[in-house]
Legacy VTK file of the C-alpha trace (Angstrom):
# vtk DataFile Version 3.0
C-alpha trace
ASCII
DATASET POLYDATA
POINTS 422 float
-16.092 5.668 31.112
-14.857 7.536 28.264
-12.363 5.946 26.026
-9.115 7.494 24.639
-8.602 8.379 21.520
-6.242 9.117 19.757
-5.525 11.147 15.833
-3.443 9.444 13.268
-3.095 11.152 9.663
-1.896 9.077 6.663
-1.128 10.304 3.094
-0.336 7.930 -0.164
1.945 9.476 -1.945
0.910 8.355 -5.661
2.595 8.984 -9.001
-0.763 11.207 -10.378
-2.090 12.514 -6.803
-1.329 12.497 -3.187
-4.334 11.062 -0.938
-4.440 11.983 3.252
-6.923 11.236 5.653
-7.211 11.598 8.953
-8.893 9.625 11.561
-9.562 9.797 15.243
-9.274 5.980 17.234
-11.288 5.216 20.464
-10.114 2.316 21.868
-7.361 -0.183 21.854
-7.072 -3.646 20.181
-9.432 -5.760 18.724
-12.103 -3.287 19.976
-10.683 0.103 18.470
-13.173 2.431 16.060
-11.889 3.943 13.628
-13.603 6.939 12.543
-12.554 9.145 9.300
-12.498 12.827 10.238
-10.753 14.522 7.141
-9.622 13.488 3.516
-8.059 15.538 1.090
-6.289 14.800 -2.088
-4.172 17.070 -4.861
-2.500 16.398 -8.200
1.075 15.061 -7.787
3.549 14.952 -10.743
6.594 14.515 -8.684
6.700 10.748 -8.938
7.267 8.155 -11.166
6.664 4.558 -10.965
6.513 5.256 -7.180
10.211 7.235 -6.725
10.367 10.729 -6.110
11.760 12.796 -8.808
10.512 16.190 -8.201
10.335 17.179 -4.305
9.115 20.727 -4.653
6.601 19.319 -6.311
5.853 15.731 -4.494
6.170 18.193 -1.252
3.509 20.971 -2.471
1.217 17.890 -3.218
1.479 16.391 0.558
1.010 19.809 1.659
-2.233 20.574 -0.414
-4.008 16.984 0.266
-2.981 17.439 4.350
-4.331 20.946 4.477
-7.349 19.785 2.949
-8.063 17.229 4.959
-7.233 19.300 7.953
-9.310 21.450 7.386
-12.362 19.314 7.536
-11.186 17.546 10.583
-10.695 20.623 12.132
-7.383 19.716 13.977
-3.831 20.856 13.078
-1.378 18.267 12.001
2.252 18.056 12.457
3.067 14.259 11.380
1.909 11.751 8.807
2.335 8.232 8.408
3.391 8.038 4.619
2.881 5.101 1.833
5.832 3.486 0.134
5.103 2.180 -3.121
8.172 2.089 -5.295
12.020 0.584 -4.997
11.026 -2.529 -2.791
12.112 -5.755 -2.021
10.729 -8.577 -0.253
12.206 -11.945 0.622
11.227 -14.789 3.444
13.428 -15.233 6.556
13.901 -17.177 10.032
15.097 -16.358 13.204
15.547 -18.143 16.607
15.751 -16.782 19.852
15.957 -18.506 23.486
13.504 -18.253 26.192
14.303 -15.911 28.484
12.335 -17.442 31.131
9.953 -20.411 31.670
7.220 -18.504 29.256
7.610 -16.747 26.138
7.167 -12.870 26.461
6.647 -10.119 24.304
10.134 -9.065 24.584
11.244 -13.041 23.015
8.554 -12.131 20.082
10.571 -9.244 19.311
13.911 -10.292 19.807
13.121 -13.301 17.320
11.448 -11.264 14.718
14.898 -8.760 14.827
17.032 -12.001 14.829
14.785 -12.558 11.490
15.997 -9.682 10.001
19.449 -9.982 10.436
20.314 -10.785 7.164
23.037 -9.496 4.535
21.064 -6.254 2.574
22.553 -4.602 -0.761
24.089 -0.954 0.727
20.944 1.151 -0.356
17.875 -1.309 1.248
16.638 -0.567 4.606
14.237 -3.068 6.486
10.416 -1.259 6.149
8.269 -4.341 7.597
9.178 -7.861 9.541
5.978 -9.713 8.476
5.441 -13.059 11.019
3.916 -15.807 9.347
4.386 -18.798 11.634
6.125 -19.382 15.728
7.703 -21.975 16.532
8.264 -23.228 20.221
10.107 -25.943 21.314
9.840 -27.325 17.738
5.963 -27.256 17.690
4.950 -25.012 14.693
1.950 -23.562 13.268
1.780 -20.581 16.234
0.321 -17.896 15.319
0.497 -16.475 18.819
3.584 -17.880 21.285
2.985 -15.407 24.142
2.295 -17.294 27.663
3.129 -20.506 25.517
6.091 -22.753 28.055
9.085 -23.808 26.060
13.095 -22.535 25.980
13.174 -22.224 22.518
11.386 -19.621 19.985
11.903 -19.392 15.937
10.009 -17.419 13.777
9.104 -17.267 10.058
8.918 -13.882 8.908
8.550 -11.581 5.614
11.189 -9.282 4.685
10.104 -5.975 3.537
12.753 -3.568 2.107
13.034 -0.738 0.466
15.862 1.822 -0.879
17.277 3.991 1.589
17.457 6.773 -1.115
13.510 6.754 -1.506
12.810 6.974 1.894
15.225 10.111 2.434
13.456 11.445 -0.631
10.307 11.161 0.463
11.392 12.361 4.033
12.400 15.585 2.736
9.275 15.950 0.776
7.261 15.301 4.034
9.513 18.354 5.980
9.431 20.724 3.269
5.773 20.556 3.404
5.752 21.452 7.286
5.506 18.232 8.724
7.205 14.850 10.083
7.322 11.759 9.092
5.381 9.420 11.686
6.277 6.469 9.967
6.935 4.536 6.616
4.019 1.541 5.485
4.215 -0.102 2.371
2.004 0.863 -0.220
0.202 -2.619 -1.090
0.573 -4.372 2.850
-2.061 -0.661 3.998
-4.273 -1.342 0.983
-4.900 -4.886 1.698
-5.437 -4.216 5.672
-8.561 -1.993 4.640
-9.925 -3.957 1.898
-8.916 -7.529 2.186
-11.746 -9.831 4.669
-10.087 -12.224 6.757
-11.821 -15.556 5.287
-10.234 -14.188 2.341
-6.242 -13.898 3.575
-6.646 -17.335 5.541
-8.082 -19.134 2.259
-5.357 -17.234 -0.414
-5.466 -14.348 -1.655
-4.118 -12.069 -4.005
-4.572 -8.164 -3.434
-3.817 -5.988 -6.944
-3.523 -2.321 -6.632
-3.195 -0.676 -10.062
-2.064 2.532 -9.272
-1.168 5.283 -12.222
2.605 4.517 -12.549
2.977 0.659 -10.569
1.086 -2.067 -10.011
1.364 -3.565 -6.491
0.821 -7.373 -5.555
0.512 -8.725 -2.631
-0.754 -12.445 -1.530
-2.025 -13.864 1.577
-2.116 -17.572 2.575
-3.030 -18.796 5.768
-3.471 -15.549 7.187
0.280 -14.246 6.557
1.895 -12.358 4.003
4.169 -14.852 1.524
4.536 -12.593 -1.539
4.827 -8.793 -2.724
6.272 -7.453 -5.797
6.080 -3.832 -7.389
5.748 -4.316 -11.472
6.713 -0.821 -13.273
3.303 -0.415 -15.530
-0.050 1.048 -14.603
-2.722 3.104 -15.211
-0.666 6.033 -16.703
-0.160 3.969 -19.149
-3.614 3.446 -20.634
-3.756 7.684 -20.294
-0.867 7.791 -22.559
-1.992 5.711 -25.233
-5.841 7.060 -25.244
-3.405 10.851 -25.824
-1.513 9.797 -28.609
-4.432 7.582 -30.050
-6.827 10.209 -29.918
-4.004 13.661 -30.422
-6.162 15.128 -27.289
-4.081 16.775 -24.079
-3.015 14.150 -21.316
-5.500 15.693 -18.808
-8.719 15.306 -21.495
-7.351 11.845 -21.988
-7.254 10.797 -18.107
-11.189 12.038 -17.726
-11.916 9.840 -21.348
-10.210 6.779 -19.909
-12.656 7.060 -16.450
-15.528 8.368 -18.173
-15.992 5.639 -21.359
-12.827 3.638 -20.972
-13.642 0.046 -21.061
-11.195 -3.404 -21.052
-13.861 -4.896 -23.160
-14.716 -4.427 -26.264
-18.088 -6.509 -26.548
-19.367 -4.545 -23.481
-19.757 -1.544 -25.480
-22.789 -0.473 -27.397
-21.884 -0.268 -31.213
-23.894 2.754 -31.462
-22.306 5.147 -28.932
-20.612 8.424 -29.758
-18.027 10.386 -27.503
-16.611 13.496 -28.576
-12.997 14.045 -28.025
-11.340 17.833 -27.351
-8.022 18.015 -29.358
-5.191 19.591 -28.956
-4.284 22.822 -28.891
-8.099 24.114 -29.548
-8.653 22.238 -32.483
-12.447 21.304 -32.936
-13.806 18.054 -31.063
-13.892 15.432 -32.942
-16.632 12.434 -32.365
-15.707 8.919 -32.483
-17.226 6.014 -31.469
-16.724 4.505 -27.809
-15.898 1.172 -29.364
-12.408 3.001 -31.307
-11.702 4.321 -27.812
-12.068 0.698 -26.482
-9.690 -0.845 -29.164
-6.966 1.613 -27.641
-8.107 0.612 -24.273
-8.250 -2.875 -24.271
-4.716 -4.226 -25.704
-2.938 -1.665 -22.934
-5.348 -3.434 -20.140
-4.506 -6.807 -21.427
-0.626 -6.068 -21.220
-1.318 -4.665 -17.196
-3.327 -7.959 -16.752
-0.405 -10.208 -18.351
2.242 -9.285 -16.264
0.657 -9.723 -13.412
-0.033 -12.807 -14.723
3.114 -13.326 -15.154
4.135 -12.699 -11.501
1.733 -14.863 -10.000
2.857 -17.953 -12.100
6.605 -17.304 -11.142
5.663 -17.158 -7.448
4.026 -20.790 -7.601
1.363 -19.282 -5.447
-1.864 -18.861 -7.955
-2.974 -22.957 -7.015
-3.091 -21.579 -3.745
-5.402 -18.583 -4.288
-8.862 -19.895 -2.732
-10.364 -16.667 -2.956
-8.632 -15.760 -6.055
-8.228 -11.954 -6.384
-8.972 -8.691 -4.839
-8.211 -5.195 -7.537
-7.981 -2.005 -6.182
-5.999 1.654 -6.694
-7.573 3.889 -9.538
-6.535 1.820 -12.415
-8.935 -1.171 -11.297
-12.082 1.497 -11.863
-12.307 1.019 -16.269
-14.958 -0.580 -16.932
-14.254 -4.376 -17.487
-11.010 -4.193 -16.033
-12.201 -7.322 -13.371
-14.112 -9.200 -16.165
-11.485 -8.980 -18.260
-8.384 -10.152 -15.985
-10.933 -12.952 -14.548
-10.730 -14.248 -18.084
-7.076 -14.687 -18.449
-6.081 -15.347 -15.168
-8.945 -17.683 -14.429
-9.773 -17.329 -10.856
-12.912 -15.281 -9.690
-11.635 -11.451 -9.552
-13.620 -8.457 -7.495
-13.015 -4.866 -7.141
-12.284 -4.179 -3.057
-13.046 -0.768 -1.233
-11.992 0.030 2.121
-14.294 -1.009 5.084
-14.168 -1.442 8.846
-14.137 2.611 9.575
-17.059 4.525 10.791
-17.004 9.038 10.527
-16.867 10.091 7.006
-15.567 6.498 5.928
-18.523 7.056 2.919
-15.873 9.204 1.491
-13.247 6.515 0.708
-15.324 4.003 -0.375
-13.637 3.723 -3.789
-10.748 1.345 -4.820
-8.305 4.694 -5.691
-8.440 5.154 -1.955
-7.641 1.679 -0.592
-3.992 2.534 0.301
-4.183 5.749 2.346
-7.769 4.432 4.324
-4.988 1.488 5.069
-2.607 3.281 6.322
-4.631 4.314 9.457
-6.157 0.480 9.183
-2.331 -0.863 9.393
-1.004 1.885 12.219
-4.334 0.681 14.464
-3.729 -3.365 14.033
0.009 -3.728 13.680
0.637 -4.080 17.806
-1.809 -6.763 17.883
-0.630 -8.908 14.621
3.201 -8.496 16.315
4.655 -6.688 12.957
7.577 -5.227 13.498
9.251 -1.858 12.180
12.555 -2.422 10.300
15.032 0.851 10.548
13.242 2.281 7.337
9.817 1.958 8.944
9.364 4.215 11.446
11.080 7.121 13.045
13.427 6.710 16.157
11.152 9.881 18.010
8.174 8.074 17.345
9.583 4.393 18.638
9.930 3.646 22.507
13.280 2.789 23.902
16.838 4.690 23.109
20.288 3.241 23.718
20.267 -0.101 25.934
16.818 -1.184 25.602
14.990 -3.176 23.904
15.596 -2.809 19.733
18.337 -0.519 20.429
20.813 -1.552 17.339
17.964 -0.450 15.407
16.475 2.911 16.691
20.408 3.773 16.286
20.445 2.618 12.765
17.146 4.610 12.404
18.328 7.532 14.025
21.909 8.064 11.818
19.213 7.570 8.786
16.977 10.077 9.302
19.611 12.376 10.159
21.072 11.766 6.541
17.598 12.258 5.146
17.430 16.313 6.278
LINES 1 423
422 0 1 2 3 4 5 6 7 8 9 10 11 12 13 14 15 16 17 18 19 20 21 22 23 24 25 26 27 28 29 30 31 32 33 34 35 36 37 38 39 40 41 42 43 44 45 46 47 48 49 50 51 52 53 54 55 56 57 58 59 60 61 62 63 64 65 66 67 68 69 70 71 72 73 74 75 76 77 78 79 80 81 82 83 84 85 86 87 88 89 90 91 92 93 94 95 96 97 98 99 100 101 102 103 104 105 106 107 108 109 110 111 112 113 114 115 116 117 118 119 120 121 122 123 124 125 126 127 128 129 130 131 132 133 134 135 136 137 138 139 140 141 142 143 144 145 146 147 148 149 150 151 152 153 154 155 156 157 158 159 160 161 162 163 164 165 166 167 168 169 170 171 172 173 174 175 176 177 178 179 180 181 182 183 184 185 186 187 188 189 190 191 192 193 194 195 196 197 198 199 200 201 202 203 204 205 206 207 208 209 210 211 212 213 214 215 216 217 218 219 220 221 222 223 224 225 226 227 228 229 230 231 232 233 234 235 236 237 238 239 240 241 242 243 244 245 246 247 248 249 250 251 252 253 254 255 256 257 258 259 260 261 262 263 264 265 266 267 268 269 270 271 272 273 274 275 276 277 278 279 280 281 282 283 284 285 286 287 288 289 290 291 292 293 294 295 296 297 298 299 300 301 302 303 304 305 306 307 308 309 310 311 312 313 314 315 316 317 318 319 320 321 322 323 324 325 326 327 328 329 330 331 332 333 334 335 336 337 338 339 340 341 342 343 344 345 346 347 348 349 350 351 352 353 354 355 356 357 358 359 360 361 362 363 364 365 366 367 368 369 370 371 372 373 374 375 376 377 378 379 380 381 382 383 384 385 386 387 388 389 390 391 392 393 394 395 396 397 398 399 400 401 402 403 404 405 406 407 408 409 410 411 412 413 414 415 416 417 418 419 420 421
């Protein structure tokens, strides 16, 4: 019998490029494939630090990077499922819930996990994602499953998501103007670590790190369940800047430099290797050696690595970090960027790439494509781990139900919200 299958496109809408891929699922659950039909990416300058402040041009950039990857499937596409990366929030929250009957049903799980989210928001924050970490029924914790489980009483633990309602109708606009609609909202960091992250890995601690060019995203796993994110305003973009002014040579020349014979460590670096450098505007190229370029390098890596540092001290979580920490987005790929933060943080450190997708996966398998590959990774496994969209997470045409059924408070919230967003 032939299985059904389904397309779902997702683009990552970065501060220096916008990444889509498409991918056709056979299959349902545990037992879906994934296969990668299409990828396409384009420069995109209309962010910064992950918030839209150019939509012609964050909206040409979608457009490009879909068309591309279009193309190559060979399918037309009229919807995306689209990262969220900057102006989040995330805090931990309960909920509780009676039994409807004598066993607990899907319908209690998500009745609980909105009960969850009830909770007082600042005006401009929308729920994105209601994370579970742990059931409760009948006072008996540690559940990570409750359906079919007897009791009259249901709580959950869950992990607040949020993000500013202004971003989202930003990036909604930039998604129509380029001709399509917006499937859904995922969070940058929670599709990243979905395609990258092993499971021994989330149930043992760890921390996933995705240096993008304007933000660095954390998110850490314990037990299996999400207990942390934070969004710190500094990333690769940063290093480009510094290797421009160090070096007087054009942003663009200094963004190839930083890939090409960047490194984080200075003692990995031959003493005897040259690099010429183009300058700006059409002087001659000058030739220095890679070890100057380093000592520009290095310091600006070591800030990146100290802040996040600094974020996984003040969420008391880095004892708990078993399998210590997993880099990816395009900022991870310098040279020495692992072996250096390995050093400072001290707890073992590896790049990640995504995995777990079959087609034209071969094309992804780089840490500057971890979020969009997760994206599709996230829209395929998010029925079966019971996460829930908040109002900001996914469109009310895309959601089942209407007024009267099940989640109805929120597909109305979701509806008067993407009717501000046109």
């Amino acid at each position: 019998m032939q299985k059904h299958s389904t397309i779902i496109a997702a683009t990552d809408v970065g501060t220096t490029k916008a990444v889509s891929v498409i991918a056709e699922v056979s299959g349902e659950g545990p037992e879906a494939q994934v296969n990668v039909i299409g990828v396409g990416d384009h420069a995109c300058r209309g962010l910064q630090k992950g918030i839209v402040t150019n939509i012609d041009e964050t909206a040409a950039a979608i457009q490009e990077s879909v068309h591309s990857a279009s193309q190559q499937a060979a399918c037309v596409i009229s919807s995306v499922h689209v990262s969220v990366g900057g102006s989040t929030t995330s805090r931990n929250s309960t909920g509780m819930v009676p039994v409807r009957g004598k066993e607990v049903s899907r319908e209690d799980v998500d009745r609980v996990l909105e009960a969850a989210a009830s909770v007082p928001l600042p005006p401009d924050q929308k729920v994105l994602h209601v994370l579970p970490q742990d059931f409760i029924v009948n006072n008996q914790d540690g559940i990570k499953n409750p359906i079919g489980m007897c009791g009259v009483r249901l709580d959950a633990k869950a992990h607040l998501v949020t993000a500013a309602e202004s971003n989202l109708q930003n990036l909604a606009k930039c998604v129509r103007r380029s001709g399509l609609e917006v499937e859904g909202f995922v969070l940058d960091h929670l599709a990243g670590s979905t395609a990258v992250l092993l499971d021994d890995e989330k149930e043992l601690g760890v921390a996933y790190v995705d240096v993008g060019g304007g933000a660095t995203h954390i998110i850490i796993y314990v037990d299996e369940c999400v207990v942390f994110t934070a969004t710190l305003p500094v990333g690769s973009v940063n290093v480009t800047k510094d290797i421009a002014i160090g070096l007087n040579t054009p942003i663009a020349e200094a963004d190839k430099i930083k890939h090409k014979y960047g490194c984080a460590v200075i003692d990995m670096v031959d003493e005897e290797e040259r690099i010429d450098i183009p300058k700006i505007g059409g002087r001659p190229e000058q030739v220095i050696s890679r070890r100057a370029l380093c000592k520009i390098v290095q310091p600006r890596v070591e800030q990146v690595i100290d802040l996040i540092h600094r974020a996984l001290l003040q969420s008391t979580l880095l004892p708990a970090l078993a399998s210590g920490i997993v880099l990816a987005g395009g900022g991870s790929i310098i040279q020495g960027f692992p072996e250096l933060m390995q050093t400072i943080v001290e707890v073992p450190v590896r790049r990640g790439k995504p995995s777990g997708m079959g087609g034209l996966a071969n094309m992804l398998e780089a840490p500057q494509y971890a979020t969009a590959a997760g994206i599709v990774m996230f829209v395929v496994e998010k029925q079966r781990r019971f996460i829930k969209d908040g109002p900001g997470g996914a469109p009310a045409s895309r959601r089942g139900g209407g007024k009267g059924e099940k989640g109805g408070r929120w597909l109305d919230s979701l509806t008067k919200f993407l009717k501000e967003a046109v």
